[in-house]
LOTI-687411 format. One record per residue: y, z, x of N, C-alpha, C in turn. Coordinates in pm, whole numbers, plus 50000, padded with zeros to 5 digits. Atoms other than C-alpha are relative to their C-alpha. Layout:
N
YZXYZXYZX ...
This chain:
430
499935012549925899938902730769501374999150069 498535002649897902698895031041500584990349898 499315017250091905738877330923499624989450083 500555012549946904798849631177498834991949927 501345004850118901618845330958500614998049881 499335008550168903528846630616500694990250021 498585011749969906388822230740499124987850015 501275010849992903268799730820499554993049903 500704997950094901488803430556501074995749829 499035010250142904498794030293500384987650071 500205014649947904778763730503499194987949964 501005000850047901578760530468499464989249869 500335001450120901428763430084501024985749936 499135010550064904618736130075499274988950030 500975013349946902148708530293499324998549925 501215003250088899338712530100500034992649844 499425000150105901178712329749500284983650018 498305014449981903618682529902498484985449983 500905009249983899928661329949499654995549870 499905005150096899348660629627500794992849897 498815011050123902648649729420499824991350066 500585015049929902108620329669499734989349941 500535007750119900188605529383500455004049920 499424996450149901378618829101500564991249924 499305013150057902058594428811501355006849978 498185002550034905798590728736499895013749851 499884989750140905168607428377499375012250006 500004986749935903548638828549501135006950064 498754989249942906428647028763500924998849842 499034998150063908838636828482499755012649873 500244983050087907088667328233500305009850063 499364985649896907358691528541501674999849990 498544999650004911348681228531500185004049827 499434995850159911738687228141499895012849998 500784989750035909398717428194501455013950106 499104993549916912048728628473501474997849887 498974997850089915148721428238499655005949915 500254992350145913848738127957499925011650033 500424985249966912798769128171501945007750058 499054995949949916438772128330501125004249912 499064999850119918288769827996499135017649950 500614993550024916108795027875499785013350057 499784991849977916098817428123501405002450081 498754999949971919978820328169500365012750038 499454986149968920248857728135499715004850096 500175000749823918288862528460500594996650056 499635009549875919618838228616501725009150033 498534993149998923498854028543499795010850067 500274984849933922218888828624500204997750141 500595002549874921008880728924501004992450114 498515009349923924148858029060500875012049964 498884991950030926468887428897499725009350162 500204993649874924878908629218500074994550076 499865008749901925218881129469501684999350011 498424996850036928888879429342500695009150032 499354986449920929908916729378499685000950131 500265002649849928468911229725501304994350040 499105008849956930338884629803501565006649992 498464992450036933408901529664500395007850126 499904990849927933008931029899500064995450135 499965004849960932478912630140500844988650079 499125009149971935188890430108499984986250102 500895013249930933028857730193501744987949909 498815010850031936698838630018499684993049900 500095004350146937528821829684499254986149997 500215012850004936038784829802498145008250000 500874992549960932718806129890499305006849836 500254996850136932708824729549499924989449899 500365009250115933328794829337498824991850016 501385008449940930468776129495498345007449952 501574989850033927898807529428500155004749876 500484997850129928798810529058499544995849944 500985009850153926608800028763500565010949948 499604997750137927488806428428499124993049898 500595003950076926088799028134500214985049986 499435008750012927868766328144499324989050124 500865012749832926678753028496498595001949997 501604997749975923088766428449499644985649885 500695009050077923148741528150500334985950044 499845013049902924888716528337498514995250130 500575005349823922358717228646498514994349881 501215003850091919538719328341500264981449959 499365013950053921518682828219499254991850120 500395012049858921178669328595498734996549997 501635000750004917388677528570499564985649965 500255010550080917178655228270500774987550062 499705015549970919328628228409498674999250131 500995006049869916718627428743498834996149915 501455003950091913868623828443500304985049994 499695015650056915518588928348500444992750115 500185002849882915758576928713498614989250008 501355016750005913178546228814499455011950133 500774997149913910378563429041500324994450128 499905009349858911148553529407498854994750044 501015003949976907678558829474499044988350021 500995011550052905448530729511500804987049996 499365011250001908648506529503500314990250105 500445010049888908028472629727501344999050059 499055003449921910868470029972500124984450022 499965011749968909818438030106498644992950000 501445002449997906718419630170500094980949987 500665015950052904858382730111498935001950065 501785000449941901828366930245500064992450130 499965010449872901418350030603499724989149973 500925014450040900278317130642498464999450025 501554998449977896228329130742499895007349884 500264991550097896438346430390500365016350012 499434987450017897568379330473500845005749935 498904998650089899218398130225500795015250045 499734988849975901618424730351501505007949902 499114993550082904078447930182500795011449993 499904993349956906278474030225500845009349931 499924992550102906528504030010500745016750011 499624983849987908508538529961498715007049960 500414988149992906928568330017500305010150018 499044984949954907638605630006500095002350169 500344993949865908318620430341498835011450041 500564990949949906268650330297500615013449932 499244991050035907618679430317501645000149998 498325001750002911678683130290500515014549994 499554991849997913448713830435501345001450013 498544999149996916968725230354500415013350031 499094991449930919088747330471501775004449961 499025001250053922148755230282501005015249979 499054988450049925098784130210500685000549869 498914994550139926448802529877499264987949903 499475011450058925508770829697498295000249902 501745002350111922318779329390500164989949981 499795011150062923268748929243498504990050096 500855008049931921498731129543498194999449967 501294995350012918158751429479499374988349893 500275008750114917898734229140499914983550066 499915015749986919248698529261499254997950106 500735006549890916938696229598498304998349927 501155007850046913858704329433499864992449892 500215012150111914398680429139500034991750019 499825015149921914988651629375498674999250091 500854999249947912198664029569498694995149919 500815006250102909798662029297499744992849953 499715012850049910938634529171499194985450104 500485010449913910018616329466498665002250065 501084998649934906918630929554499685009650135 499914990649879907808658729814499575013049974 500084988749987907418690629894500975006150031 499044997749941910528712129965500105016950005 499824984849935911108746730184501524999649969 498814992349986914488764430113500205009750075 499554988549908916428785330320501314996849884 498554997050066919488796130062501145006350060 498744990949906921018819130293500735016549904 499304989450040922068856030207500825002849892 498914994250076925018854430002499144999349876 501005002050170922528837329703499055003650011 500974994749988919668855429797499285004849857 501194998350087918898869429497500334989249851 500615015250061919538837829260499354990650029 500915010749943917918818129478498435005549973 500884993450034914998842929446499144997549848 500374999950147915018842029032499904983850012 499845016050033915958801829048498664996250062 501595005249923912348795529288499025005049880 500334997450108910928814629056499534994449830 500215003950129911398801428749499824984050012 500035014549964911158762228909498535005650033 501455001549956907498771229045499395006649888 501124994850186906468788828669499964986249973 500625016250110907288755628498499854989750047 500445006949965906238734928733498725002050021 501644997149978902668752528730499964996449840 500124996950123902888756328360500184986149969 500535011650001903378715328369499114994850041 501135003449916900088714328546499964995550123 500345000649811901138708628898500075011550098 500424989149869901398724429219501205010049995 498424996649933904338748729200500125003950088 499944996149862903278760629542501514986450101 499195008249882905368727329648501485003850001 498964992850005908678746229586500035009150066 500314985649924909058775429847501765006050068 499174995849959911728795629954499655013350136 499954988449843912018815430337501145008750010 499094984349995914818839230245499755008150018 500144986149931913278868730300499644998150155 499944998749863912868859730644501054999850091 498414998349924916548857230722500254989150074 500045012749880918018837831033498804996750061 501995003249980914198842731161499644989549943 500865009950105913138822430890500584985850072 499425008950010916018795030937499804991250145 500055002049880915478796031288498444989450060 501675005349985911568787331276500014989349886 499905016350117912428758531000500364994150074 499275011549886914378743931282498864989450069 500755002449874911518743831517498424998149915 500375002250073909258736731217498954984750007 500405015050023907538701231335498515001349959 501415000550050904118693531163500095007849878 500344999650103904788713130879501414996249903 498915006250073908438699830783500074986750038 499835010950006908668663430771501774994050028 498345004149944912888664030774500715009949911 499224986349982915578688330792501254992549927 498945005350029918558684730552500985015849995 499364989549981921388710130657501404999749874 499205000450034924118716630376500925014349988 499004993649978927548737330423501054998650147 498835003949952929878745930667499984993450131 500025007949891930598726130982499175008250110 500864995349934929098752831185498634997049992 501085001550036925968754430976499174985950047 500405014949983925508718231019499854997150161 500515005649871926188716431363498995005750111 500914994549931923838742531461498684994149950 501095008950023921018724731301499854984950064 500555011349935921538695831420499905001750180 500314998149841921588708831794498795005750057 501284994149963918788733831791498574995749879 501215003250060916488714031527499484989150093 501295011249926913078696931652499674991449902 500415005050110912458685431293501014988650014 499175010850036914358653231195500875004049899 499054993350072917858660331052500424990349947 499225013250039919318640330815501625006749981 498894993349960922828654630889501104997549861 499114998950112925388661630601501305004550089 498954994249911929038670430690500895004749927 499034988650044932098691730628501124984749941 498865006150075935228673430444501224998050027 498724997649972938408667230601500224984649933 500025010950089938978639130308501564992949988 498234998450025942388621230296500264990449906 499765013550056944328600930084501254992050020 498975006249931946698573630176500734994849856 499135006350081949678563029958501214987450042 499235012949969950718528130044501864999049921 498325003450048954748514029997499534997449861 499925003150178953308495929659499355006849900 500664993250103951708520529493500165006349868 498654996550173952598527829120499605015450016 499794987250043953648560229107499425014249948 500914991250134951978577328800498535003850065 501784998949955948508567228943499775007850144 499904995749910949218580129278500265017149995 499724983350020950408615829137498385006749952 501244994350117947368613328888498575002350102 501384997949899944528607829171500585009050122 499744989149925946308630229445499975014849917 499954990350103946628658229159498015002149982 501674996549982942668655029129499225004150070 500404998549878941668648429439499835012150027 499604989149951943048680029503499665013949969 500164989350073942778702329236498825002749925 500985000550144940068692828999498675015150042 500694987949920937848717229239499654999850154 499135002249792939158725129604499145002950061 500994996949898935778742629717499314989950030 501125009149965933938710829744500214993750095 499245015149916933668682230005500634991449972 499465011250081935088657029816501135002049973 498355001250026938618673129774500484998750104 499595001849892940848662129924500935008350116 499714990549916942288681530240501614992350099 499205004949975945158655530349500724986949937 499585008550110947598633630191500874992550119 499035011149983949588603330365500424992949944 498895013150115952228582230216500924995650118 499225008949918953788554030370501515002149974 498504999449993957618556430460500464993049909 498995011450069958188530630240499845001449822 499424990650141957478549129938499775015449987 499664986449995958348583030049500755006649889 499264991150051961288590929896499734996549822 500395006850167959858569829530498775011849988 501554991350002956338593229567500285013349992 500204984049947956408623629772500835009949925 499514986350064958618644829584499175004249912 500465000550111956958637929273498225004750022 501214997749951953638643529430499655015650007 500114984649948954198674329608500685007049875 500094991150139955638689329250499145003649937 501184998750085952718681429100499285008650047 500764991349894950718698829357500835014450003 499534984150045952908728929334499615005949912 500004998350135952608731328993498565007849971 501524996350026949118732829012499855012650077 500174986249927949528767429282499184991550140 500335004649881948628742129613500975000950096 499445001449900950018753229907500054989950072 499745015149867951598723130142500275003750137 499594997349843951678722930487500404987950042 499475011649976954008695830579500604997350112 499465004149895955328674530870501325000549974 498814992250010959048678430939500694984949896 498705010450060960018642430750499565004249847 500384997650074957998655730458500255012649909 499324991350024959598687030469501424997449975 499025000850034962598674930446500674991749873 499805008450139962438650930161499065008649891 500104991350143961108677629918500285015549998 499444989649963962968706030036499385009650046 500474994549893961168722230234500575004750131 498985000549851962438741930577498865000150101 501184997449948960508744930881499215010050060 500804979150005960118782930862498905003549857 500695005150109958778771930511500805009549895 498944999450104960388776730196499215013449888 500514991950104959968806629920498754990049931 500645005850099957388798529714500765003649881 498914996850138958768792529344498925008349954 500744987550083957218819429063498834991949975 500675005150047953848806828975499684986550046 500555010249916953558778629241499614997650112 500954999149871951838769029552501434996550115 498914997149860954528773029913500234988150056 499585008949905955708745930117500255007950143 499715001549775955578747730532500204991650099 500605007249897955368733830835499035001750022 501575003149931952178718230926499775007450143 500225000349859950858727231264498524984850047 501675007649947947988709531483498754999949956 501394993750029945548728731330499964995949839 499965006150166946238714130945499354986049980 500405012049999944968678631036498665003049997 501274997849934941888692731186499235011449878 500564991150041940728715030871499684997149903 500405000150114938878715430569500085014849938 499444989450036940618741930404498745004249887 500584992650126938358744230072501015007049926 499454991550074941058755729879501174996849948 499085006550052944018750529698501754997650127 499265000349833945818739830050500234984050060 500105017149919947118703430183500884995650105 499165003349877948418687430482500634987349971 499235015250041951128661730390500634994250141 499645007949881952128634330669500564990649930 499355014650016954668606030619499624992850125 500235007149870953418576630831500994985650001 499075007150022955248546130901499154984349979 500285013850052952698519830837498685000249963 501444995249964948828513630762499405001650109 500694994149858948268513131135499945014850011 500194985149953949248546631152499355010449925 501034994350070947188556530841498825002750038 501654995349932944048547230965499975004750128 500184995449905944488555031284500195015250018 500284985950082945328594331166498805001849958 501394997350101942038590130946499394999050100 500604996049856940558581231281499455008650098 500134986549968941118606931429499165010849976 500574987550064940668634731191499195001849930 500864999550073938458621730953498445003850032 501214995550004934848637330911499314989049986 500505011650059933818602930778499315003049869 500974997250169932798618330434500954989149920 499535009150071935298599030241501494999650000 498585003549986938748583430230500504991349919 499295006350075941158568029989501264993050029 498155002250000944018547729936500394994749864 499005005650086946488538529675500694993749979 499455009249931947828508929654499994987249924 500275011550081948588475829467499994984850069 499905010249958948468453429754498274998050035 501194998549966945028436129811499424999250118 500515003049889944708429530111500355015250053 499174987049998946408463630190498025009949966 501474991150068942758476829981499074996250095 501435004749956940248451130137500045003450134 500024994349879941728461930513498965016050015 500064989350045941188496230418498725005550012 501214998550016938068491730331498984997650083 500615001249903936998474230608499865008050126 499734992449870938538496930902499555009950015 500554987049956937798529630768498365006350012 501494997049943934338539330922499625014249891 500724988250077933438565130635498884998949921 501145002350119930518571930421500404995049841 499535006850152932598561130094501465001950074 498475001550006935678545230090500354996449937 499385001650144938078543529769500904992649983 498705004450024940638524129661500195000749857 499544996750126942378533729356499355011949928 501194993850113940088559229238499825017050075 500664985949944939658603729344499024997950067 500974998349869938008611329623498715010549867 500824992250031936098634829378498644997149936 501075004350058933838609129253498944996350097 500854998749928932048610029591499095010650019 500944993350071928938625929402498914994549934 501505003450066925278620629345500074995749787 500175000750111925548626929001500954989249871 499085012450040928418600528945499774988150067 500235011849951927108573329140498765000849931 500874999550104924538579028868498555000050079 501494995650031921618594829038499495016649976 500674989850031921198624228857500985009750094 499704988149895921498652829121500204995550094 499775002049934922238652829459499425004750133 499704988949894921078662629789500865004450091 498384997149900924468663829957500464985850023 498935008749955926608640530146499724993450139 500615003549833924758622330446501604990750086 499285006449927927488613030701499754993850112 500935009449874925268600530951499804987449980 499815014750005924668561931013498414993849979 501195004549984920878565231050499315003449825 500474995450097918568561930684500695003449913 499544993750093920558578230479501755002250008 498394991950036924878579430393500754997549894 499074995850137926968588430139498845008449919 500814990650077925468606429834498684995450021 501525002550003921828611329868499365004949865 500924997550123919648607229581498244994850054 501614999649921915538598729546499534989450119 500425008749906915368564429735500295010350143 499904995649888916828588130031499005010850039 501004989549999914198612129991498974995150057 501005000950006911568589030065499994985350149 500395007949869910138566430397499524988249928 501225007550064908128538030395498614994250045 501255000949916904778525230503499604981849935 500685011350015903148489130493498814997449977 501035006250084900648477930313499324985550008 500345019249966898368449630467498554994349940 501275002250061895648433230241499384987850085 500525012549953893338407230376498824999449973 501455003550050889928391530325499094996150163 500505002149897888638390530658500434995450133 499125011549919890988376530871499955009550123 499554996249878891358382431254500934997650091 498865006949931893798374631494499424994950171 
């Protein structure tokens, strides 16, 4: 059979599948999710194998350390993603849940209810983790979902489909509604784009490219995710400690993600009380700084850039190109500004609109903050790193919608799912 016919034809098998969870009671899908945590724990040693060769790839390759940490599992994260499973089990069904509704005044009773979309195709880089967390949100809500993993995880993504469509047959449903188009390559990714009638909506996750080529050459409906240029602002009143302790996170806790942060501002007016103490910390930890010249100069820094000390991350000069980047890595762009105008208006700028922080003990100073900056989450007092599905407590995640339409910030099941109206009546005409 042509690949044009197979590429179809697993399309196909995700529509057909996706019609049925549709209905599915709540305590059907939630056995297929136990049946899927129990199978992933279980089969770990596959799963490692199988990422250990995706890995030496990558190595050889030299796809970069934000790239590699993203495409490992371990015994540790396979039982973690198995955990997420179970938290999406204890989740309230979206399904079936009344948005809005009443009755007219001629008796009409109307109502208006989530529903799955259908099918749900993603599109993602390096990142198994996702495999697990899309179709468990998928399921959850009654979908159907096509993968495209992309090359580097090719063959965990391979074992991970796998073992999600055994124990989701082996819970008595469809595991056809799980499908993966990796072996068809960019081909594949290319014809998911252009995919309408048998994908319902296109969710693109990784790098800014990735994203923005989907959303230019897809026909399907994109619900658009985005890259991370995350910052955090350190107001004049900000205590100290807490300001080291959430820039130190932000930063470090794990640099490949969206959610770290990629730029740091502190107000002039507690420069010389902060920033040293900041940017130590951040050394300490092995984070290279790329700093503006007042920032360089209040933590010794030159603007040829300074030795790095034994066992810590370099100080530089910034350029143009440091505002504008989501490094992924243990890498930050420090700016002294001289007021909050010039905070947000920087964040303005450069920001991606995934998420933005500040630090700060004035309130009005927070509630501005909160109001001006146009992002999908905005923080006050608190790591950018808790802009995450699984900490805004739903379970898993399907990424990071930065778009304005349906769906932003972390997406969990309500985002998975449309809705339709429901009009009862006893005869009535108009």
């Amino acid at each position: 059979m042509a690949n044009t016919d197979r590429f179809l034809l697993t399309l196909d098998r995700a529509r057909i599948a996706a019609k049925t969870f549709a209905t599915v009671s709540t305590a059907a899908k939630n056995a297929a999710l136990e049946s899927i945590a129990t199978a992933l724990v279980a089969h770990t040693p596959q799963i490692v194998a199988a990422n250990a060769i995706d890995l030496a790839r990558g190595e050889e390759q030299e796809i970069g350390a934000g790239l590699l940490d993203r495409l490992r599992l371990d015994a540790d994260r396979i039982a973690a993603l198995s955990a997420a499973v179970r938290d999406v089990i204890a989740l309230p069904d979206p399904v079936g849940q009344v948005v809005r509704g009443g009755t007219l005044e001629n008796g009409v009773a109307i109502s208006q209810v989530r529903v799955p979309f259908g099918v749900v195709g993603a599109i993602y880089e390096a990142r198994p983790n996702v495999t697990v967390d899309i179709a468990a949100l998928a399921l959850k809500s009654g979908n159907g979902v096509v993968l495209r993993g992309g090359s580097a995880a090719e063959n965990t993504n391979s074992v991970l489909v796998k073992v999600i469509q055994d124990a989701v047959s082996q819970a008595g449903l469809a595991g056809d509604a799980i499908q993966t188009i990796d072996e068809f390559g960019r081909e594949g990714a290319s014809r998911l784009m252009r995919a309408r009638g048998y994908v319902d909506v296109l969710i693109p996750r990784g790098s800014a490219g990735l994203i923005s080529t989907v959303v230019q050459e897809s026909t399907v409906p994109v619900i658009e995710t985005g890259s991370g240029i995350v910052h955090v602002f350190v107001d004049e009143t900000a205590d100290t400690e807490m300001a080291i302790s959430i820039v130190r996170n932000a930063k470090t806790h794990r640099p490949s993600v969206c959610n770290s942060a990629e730029t740091l501002l502190v107000h002039r007016g507690a420069a010389q009380r902060v920033l040293p103490k900041i940017v130590a910390a951040l050394r300490a930890e092995g984070v290279n700084i790329e700093a503006d010249a007042r920032s360089l100069a209040l933590t010794g820094g030159t603007p040829d850039g300074a030795l790095p000390v034994s066992g810590s991350g370099s100080i530089e000069a910034a350029t143009d190109d440091t505002w504008a980047t989501e490094h992924l890595a243990l890498e930050m762009g420090v700016k002294i500004v001289d007021s909050i105008d010039e905070a947000i208006a920087h964040i303005d700028r450069y920001s991606t609109k995934h998420t933005d922080a500040i630090v700060t003990a004035d309130y009005r100073n927070a509630e501005r903050f909160l109001a001006e900056i146009d992002s999908a989450v905005v923080m006050v007092n608190a790591s950018t790193r808790f802009t995450d599905g699984g900490e805004f407590g739903f379970g898993a995640e399907v990424g990071i919608s930065t778009q304005k339409l349906h769906a932003r910030g972390p997406m969990g099941l309500s985002e998975l799912t449309s809705t339709k109206w429901l009009v009862r009546g006893a005869g009535q005409i108009r």
